[in-house]
N, C-alpha and C positions, 0 to 999 in steps of 0.2 A: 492433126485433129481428125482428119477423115477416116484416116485408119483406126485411131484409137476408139474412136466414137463415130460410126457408120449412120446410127440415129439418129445424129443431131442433122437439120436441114442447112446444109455447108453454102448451099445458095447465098446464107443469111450473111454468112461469116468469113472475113480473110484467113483467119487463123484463132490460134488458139495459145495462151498463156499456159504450160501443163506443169504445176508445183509435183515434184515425185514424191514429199516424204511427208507428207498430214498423215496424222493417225485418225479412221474415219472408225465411226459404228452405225451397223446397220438395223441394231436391237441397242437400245438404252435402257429398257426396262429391264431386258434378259439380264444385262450389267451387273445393276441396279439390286437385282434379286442375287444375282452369284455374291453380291458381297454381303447382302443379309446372309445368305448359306455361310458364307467363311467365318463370319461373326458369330455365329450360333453353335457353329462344326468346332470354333477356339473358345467356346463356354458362355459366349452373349446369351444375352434374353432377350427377345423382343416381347414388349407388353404396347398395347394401343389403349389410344384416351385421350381427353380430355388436355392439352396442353396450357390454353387459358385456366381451366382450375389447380394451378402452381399457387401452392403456397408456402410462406416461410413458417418455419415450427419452431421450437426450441429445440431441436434434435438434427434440425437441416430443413428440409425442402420435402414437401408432399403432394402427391398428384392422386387425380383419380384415372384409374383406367374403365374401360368399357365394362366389365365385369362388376362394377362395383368395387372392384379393390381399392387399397389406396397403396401406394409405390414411394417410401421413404428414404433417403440419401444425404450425406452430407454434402455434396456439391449437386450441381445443375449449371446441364450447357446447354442454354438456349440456341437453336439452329433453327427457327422458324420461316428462311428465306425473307420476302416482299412481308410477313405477318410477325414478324420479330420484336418490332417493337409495340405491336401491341399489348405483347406481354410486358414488355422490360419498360413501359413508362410507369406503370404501376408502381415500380420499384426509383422511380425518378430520374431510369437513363431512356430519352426520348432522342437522338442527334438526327440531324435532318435526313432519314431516310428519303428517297422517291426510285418511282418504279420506270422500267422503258416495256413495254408489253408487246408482243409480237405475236404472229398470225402463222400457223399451219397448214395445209390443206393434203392428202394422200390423195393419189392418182393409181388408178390401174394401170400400169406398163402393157406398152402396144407391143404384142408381139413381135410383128417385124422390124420394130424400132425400139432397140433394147438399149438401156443406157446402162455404162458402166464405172462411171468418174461422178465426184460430185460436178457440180457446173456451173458458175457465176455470172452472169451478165451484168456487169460492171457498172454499164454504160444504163442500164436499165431499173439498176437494182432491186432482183433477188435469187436465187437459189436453189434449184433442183437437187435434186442427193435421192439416189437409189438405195431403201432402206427396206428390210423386211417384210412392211406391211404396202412397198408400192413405192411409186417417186413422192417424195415430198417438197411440197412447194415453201418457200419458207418467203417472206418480205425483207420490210427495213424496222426498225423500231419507233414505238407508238407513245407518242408523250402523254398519260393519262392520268388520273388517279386510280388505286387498285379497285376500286367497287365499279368505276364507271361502267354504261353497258358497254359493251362489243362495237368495236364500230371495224370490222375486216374491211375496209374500202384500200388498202394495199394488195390486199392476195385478190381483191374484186378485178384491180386494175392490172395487177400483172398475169394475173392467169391467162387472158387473150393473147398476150404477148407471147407465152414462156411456150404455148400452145402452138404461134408458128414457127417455134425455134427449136422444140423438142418434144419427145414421143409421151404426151398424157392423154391416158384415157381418160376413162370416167371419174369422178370424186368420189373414194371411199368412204370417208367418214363424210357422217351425216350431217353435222357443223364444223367449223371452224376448230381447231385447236388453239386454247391464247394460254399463254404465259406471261410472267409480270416479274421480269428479271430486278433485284433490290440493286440498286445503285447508291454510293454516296458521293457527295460533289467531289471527292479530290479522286470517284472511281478506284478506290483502295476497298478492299476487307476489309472487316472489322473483327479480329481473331483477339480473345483474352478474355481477362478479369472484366466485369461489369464494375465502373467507377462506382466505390461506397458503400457494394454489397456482399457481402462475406460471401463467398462458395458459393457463388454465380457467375458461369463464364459463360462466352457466348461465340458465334460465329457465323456470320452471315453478310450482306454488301457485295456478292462479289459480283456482282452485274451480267454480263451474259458470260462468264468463266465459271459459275460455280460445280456445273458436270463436270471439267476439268479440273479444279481447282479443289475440290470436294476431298480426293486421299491424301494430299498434299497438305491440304487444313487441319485434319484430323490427328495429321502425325504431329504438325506446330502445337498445335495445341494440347493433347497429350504431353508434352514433351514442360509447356509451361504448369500443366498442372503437376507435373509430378515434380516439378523440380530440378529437371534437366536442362540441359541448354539448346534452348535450338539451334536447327543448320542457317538461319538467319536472324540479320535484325528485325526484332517483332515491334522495334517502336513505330514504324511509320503503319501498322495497321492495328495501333493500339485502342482500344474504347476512349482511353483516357485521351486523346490527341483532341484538336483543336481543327472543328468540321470546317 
């Protein structure tokens, strides 16, 4: 541990757990944007708008985008994450979504205490990871509903901690970061047909896996729209299952 990470204050620690094969990223948006490039570079469109103004037409499904256009289709895949079913109750599939919400925080890297491993305090619970814009702090997950305010008293209480254990400077961003990961009780996705509504699919539920889970989803799904078979069973993350 001392060799691989000189940073970390070894005073603290007997040792160290070191997993060698996570696949880490140090830019998720950079990602994020390369795969909108590849989609648009193989003939995508991207249009923004209005997602709650979905409607059903006699011709298929209508949106409006920001332009004022409106963007017509015979299918519609709702992928709204933790905001999913606020669309698709409308349409009469409501199954018990909830959310677990988690707290951020970037730090300036100290100089002469560089870190180069993500880093887990087990015993402490949470998370440093050397990412592009700085070390980031991450916590544990926050039982809430999605509107509630913010309440970071995780990243409050482990920041002092993480502080005598590893090289954070200053806080970069100016608040907290939160996200509202969509969970459903059996912790499965929810990939397919919407129960009852013609050329409405959907996909979302995957609780803190959906950046992983996200090209993996896309291909199952395609794969049920067009008719093919997928490379797994898709009943156990069916809309239609039994929450």
């Amino acid at each position: 541990m001392a060799a691989l990470e000189p940073g970390i204050a070894k005073d603290q620690l007997a040792g160290a757990v070191h997993w060698t094969d996570p696949w880490t990223l140090r830019s998720p948006g950079e990602l994020v944007q390369a795969y909108a490039a590849l989609f648009t570079q193989r003939g995508g469109e991207m249009r923004l708008g209005d997602a709650l103004s979905l409607e059903k037409q006699a011709e298929g499904w209508q949106v409006r985008t920001q332009s004022g256009e409106t963007v017509t289709a015979k299918e519609v895949v709702i992928a709204l994450g933790p905001w999913t079913t606020r669309l698709t109750e409308r349409f009469g599939f409501a199954p018990p979504m909830f959310v677990k919400r988690g707290y951020h925080m970037h730090y300036a890297a100290l100089p002469d205490r560089k870190l180069a491993h993500w880093v887990l305090d087990e015993e402490r619970g949470y998370l440093v990871a050397p990412m592009k814009d700085g070390l980031r702090l991450t916590t544990g997950a926050e039982l809430a509903l999605l509107d509630s305010p913010s309440t970071p008293t995780q990243l409050r209480d482990a920041e002092p901690v993480a502080r005598d254990l590893l090289p954070l400077g200053d806080r970069v961003d100016a608040v907290p970061w939160k996200g509202a990961r969509p969970c459903m009780p059996d912790m499965k996705p929810v990939i397919g047909a919407v129960p009852g509504v013609e050329g409405m699919w959907c996909a979302f539920g995957h609780g803190h896996q959906g950046f992983t889970l996200g090209p993996a989803t896309g291909e199952l799904l395609a794969a049920l729209m067009t008719g093919e078979t997928p490379h797994i069973d898709m009943q156990p993350f069916s809309p239609a299952r039994r929450f």
